[in-house]
C-alpha positions in Angstrom: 47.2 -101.6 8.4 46.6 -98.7 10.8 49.2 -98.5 13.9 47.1 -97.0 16.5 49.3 -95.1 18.3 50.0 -93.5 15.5 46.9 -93.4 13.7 46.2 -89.9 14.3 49.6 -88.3 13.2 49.9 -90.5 10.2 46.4 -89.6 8.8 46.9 -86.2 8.5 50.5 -86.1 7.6 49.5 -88.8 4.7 46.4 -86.5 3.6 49.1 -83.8 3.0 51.0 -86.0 1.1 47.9 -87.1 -1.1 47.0 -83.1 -1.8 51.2 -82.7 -3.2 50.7 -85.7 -5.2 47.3 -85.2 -6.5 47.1 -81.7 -7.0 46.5 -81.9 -11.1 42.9 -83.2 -12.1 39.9 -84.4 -11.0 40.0 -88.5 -11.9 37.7 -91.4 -11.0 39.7 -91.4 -7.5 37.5 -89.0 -6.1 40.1 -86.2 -6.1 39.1 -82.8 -7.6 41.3 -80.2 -9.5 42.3 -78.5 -6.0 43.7 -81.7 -4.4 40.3 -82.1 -2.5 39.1 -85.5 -1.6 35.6 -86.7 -1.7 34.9 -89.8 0.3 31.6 -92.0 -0.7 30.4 -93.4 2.8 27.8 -96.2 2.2 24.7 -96.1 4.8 21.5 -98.1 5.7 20.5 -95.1 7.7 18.1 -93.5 4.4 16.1 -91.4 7.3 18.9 -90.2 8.2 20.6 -89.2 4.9 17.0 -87.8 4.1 16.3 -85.4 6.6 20.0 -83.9 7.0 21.5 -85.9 9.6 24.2 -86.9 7.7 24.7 -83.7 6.4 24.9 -81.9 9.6 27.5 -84.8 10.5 29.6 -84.1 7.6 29.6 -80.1 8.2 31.4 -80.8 11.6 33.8 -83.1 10.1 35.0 -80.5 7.5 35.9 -77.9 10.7 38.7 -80.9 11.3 39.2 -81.8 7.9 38.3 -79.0 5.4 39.8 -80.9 2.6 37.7 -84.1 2.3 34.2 -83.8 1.2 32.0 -86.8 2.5 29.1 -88.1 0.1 26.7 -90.3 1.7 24.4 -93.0 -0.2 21.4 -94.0 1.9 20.6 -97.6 0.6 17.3 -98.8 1.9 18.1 -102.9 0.3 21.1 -102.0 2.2 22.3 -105.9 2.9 21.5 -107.0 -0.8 22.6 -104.3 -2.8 25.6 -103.8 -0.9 26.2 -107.8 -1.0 25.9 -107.5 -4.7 28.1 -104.9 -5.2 31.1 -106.4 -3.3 31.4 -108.3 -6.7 32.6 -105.6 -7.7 35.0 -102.9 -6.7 32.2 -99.7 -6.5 31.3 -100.2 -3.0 32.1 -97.0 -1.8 34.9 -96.4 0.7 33.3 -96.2 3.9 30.7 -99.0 4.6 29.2 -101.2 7.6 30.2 -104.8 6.7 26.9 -106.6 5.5 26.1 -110.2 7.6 26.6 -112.2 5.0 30.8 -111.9 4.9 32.2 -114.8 6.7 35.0 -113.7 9.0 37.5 -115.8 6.4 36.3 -112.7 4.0 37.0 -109.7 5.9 40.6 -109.6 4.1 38.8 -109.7 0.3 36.7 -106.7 0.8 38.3 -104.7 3.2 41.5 -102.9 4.9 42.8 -104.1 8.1 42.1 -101.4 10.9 44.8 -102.8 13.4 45.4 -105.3 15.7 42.6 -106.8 18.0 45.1 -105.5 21.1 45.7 -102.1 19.8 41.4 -101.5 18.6 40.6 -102.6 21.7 42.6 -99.5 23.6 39.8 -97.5 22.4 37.0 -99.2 21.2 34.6 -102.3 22.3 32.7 -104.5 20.0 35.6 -105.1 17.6 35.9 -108.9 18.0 32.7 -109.6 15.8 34.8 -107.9 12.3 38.0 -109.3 13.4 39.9 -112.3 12.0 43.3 -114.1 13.1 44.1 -111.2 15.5 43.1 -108.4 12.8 40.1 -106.0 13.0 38.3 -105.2 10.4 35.2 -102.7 11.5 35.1 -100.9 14.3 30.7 -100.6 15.2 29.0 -97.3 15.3 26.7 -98.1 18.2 26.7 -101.2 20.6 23.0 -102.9 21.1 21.3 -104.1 23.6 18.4 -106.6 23.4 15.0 -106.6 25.1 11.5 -105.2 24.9 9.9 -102.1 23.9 6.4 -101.5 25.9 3.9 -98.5 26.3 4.1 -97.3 30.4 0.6 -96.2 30.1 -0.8 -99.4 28.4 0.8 -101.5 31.2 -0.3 -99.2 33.6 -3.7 -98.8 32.8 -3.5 -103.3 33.0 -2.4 -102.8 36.4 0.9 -103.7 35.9 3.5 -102.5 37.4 6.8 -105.1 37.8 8.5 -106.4 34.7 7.8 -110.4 34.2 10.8 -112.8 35.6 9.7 -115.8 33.6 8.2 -116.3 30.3 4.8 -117.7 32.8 4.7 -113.9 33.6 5.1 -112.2 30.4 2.7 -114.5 28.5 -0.3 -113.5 31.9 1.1 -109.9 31.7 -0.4 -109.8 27.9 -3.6 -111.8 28.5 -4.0 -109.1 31.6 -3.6 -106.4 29.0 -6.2 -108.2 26.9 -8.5 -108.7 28.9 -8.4 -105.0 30.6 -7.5 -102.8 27.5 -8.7 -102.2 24.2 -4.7 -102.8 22.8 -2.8 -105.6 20.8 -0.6 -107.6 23.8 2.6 -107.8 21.5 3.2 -106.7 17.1 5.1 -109.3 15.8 6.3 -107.6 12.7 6.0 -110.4 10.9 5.8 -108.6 7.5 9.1 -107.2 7.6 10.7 -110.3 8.3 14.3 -108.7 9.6 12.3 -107.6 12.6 11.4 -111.7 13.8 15.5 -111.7 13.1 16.0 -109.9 16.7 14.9 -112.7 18.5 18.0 -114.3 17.5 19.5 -111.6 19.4 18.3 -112.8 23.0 20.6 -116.2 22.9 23.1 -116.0 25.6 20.2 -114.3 28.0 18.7 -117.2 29.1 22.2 -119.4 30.2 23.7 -116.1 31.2 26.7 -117.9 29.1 28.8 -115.4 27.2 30.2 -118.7 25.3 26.7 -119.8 24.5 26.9 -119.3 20.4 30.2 -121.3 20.6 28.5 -124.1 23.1 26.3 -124.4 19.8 29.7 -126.1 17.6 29.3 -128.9 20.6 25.8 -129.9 20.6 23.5 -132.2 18.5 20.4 -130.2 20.4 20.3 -126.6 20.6 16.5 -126.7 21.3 16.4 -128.8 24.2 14.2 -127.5 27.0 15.8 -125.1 29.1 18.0 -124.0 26.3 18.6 -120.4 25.4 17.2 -121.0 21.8 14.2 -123.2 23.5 13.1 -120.5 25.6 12.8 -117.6 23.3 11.5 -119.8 20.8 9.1 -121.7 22.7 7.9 -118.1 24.2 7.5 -116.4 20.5 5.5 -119.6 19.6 3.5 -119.2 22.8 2.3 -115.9 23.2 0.9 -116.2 19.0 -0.4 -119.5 20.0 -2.1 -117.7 22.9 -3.5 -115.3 20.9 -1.7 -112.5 22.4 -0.7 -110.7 18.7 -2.3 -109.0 16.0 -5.0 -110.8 13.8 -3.1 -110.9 10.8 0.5 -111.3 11.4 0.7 -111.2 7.2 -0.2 -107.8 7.5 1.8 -106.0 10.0 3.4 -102.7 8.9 6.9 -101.5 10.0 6.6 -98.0 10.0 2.9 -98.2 11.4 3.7 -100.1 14.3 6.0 -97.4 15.5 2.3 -95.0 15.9 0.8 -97.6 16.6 3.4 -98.7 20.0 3.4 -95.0 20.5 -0.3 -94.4 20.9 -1.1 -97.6 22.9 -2.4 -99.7 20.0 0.0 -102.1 20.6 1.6 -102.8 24.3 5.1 -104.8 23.2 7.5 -105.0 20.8 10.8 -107.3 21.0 13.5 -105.2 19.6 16.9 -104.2 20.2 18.0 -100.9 21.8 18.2 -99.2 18.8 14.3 -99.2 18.5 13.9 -97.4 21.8 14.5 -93.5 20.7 12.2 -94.1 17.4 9.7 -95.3 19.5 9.8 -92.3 21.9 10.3 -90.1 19.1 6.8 -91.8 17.3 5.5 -90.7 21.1 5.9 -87.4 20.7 5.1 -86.8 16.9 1.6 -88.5 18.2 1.3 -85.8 21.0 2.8 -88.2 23.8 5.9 -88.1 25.6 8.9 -89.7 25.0 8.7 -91.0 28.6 5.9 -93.2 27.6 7.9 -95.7 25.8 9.8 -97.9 28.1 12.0 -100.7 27.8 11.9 -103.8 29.8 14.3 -107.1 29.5 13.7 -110.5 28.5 11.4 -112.4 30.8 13.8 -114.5 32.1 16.4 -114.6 35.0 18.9 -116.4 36.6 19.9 -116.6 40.1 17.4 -113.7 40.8 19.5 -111.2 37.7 18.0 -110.5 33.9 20.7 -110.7 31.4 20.7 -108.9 28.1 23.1 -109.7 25.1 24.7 -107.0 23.9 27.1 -106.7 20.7 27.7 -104.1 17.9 25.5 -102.6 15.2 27.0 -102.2 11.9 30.7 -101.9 11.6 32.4 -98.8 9.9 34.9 -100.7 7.4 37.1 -99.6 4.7 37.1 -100.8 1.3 40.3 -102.3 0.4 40.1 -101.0 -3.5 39.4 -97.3 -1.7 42.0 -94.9 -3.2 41.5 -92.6 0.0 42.7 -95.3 2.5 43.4 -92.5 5.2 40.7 -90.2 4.6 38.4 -93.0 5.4 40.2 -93.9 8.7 39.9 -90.1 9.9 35.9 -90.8 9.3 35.7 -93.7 10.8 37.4 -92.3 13.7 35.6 -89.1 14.2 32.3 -90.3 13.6 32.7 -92.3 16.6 34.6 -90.0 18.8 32.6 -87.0 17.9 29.6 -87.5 16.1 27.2 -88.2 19.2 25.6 -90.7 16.8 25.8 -93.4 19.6 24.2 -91.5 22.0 21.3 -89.6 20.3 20.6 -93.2 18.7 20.1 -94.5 22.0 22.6 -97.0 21.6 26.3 -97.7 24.0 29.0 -95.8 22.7 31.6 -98.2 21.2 33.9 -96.3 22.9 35.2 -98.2 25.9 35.6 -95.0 28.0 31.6 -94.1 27.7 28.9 -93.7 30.0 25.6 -95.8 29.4 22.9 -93.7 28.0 20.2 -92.3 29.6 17.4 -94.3 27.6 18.9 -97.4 28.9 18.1 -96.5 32.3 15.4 -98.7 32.4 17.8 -101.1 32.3 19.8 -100.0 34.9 17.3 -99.5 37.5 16.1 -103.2 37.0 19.5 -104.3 37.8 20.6 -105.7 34.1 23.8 -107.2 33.6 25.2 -107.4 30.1 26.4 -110.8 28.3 29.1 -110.3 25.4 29.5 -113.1 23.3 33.0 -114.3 23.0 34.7 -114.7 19.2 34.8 -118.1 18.0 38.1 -119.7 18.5 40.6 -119.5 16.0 40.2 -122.3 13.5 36.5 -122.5 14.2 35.9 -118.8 13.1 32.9 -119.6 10.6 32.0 -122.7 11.5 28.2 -121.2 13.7 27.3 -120.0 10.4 28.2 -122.8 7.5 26.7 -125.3 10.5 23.1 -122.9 9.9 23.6 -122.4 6.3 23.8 -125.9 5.8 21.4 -127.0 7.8 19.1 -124.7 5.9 17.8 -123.2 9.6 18.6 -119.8 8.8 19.1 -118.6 12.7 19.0 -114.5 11.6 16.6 -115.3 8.4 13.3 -114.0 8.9 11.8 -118.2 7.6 12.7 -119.9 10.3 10.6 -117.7 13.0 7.9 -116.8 10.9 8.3 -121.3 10.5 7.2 -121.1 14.2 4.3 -118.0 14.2 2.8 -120.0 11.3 2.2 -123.1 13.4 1.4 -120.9 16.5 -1.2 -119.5 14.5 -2.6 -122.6 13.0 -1.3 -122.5 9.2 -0.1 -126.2 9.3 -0.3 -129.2 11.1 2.9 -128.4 12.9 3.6 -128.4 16.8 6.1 -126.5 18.4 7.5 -129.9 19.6 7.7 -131.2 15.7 9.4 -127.8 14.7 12.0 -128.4 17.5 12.8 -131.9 17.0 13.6 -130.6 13.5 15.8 -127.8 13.7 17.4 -130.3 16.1 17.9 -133.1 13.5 19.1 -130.7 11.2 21.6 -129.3 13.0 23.1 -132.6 14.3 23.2 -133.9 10.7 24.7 -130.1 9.7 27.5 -130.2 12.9 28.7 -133.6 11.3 29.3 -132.7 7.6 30.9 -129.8 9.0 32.5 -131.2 12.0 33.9 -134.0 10.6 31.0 -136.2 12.9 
């Protein structure tokens, strides 16, 4: 455990102590002959271990902290290699916590970071990693969720507000269509994680930051008018439409960012980390960065968009680390003083922060932010063994690519059928794990 008012102090007056008692050998602690520490920080961000980045990140650290050296491992399978190697004790001793540890796990793998009270002086988006009062990983970059789009594409459509309901959005692509030579909306159905960030919208539509816990009460989560009816039913509607790329099978990650930033493609659902790649693909294709937008989910209430908004990955500490402090200091600078958040595009976890200037589309429209509270105590868990035993899968990439399959025509399957599933599934899931 980490007091935080004393964090700061303690850290470097225990990496003192660690250079007197560890001045003799270099060992499998990571310590060198000259008392130096080397800290292995595991990352999902290869691009950014690849072109320096990290690097670069690690060069300012050392001006604070000469002493620790700070090796970075880019892992592109990030959530199953990682997952895998939690068997073990070699996973590094930074890392951001992978999805699939349930918040009854946090304590297995890694070292408590300080009260929820005490994190939350400085930082927001804790709650997610946090267990019984404890955190566990503080998030490098909050997210918000909406739509990427190409201002000239819409533009050259004639359009010029962003849609209100999902009515709008699916005529604003058929406009497109019919008045451009572009692809409405990429899917991204190949990559599979990518259909994941529709799961992202729930808590949009019923404005409810309580929505994911509502689910623990209900036999129905896809009734109509329900935040997982709605996105669903609008993802299953604009393929069904005809509004996507031919072959959904095909679709290319890394292509769709040229092909967004050249007007191949209009739209894009994807969180707010996507934005500043986008613009950046812009500008490698001779564009601006200025021609990638982002707008929010078609959908309002009482006259307002909402967009959820949560943490990316969160920096953790691996409880078998032998440089329990050193890993703290990281942790702490990287958010304080990397700029990470902000040249990702993303809000600063940092609770005194400014939203950034790519969100600005966003702010001009009038957005308000929805923050899903933590589950209850007792019932921490519960969202996910309900889905994993149900078999639905709500951030697996099956259970949309379930509904652009029917939308498309591979099946006999209507969205109706698919709903009154996932509905029967979960009220025969809820009672196993409720209890009935």
């Amino acid at each position: 455990m980490f007091p935080r008012t004393a964090r700061k102090v303690a850290a470097l007056t225990a990496a003192a102590s660690l250079l007197a008692l560890t001045a003799c050998s270099s060992d499998s602690s990571g310590e060198g002959a000259d008392g130096e520490v080397t800290l292995k920080v595991l990352t999902w961000r290869t691009d950014l271990v690849e072109d320096g980045t990290f690097d670069e990140y690690a060069d300012r650290f050392n001006e604070t902290y000469p002493d620790i050296t700070v090796e970075f491992e880019g892992i592109t399978d990030y959530e199953g290699e990682v997952k895998t190697r939690m068997s073990t004790e070699n996973y590094g001793d930074v890392l951001g916590i992978v999805g699939t540890v349930q918040p009854a796990q946090l304590q297995d793998f890694f070292e408590p970071l300080g009260t929820v009270e005490e994190i939350e002086e400085d930082y927001r988006f804790v709650r997610e990693k946090a267990y019984q009062g404890t955190v566990y990983g503080i998030p490098v970059v909050g997210n918000t969720q909406g739509i990427v789009y190409n201002r000239n594409v819409w533009q050259e459509a004639g359009l010029s507000d962003y849609p209100t309901t999902p009515e709008e959005f699916i005529e604003a692509l058929k406009t497109i269509k019919d008045n451009t030579d572009t692809t409405p909306m990429y899917t991204n159905y190949a990559a599979g994680w990518t259909l994941t960030q529709w799961e992202a919208h729930r808590g949009e539509i019923s404005a409810d930051p309580n929505y994911v816990n509502s689910l623990l009460e209900t036999d129905n989560p896809w009734v109509e008018g329900s935040d997982h009816y709605v996105i669903d039913s609008l993802l299953y509607d604009v393929v069904a439409e005809g509004l996507v790329e031919e072959d959904p099978t095909t679709t290319d990650w890394e292509l769709s960012k040229d092909l967004i930033a050249t007007g191949d493609v209009a739209t894009m659902v994807l969180g707010s980390w996507a934005i500043v790649q986008m613009q950046q693909a812009a500008i490698d294709n001779g564009g601006e960065g200025t021609d990638i937008g982002y707008m929010p989910f078609p959908h309002q209430k009482d006259g307002t968009f909402y967009a959820s908004v949560g943490g990316d990955y969160n920096l953790a500490i691996n409880k078998h680390s032998k440089h329990k402090e050193e890993a703290r200091q990281w942790i702490d600078w990287f958010n304080n003083h990397s700029g990470y958040a902000e040249t990702q595009g993303g809000l600063s976890p940092l609770k005194d922060s400014v939203e950034p200037k790519v969100l600005e589309d966003f702010t001009l429209a009038g957005v308000q932010y929805v923050e899903q509270y933590p589950a209850p105590e007792g019932k921490e868990g519960l969202i996910d063994e309900i889905d994993n035993t149900a078999e639905i899968g709500l951030w697996q990439d099956m259970y949309r690519k379930r509904i652009v399959d029917a939308a498309r025509g591979q099946g006999d399957e209507t969205k109706e059928d698919i709903f009154a599933d996932l509905n029967a599934r979960w009220k025969a899931a809820r009672a196993e794990v409720m209890g009935g």
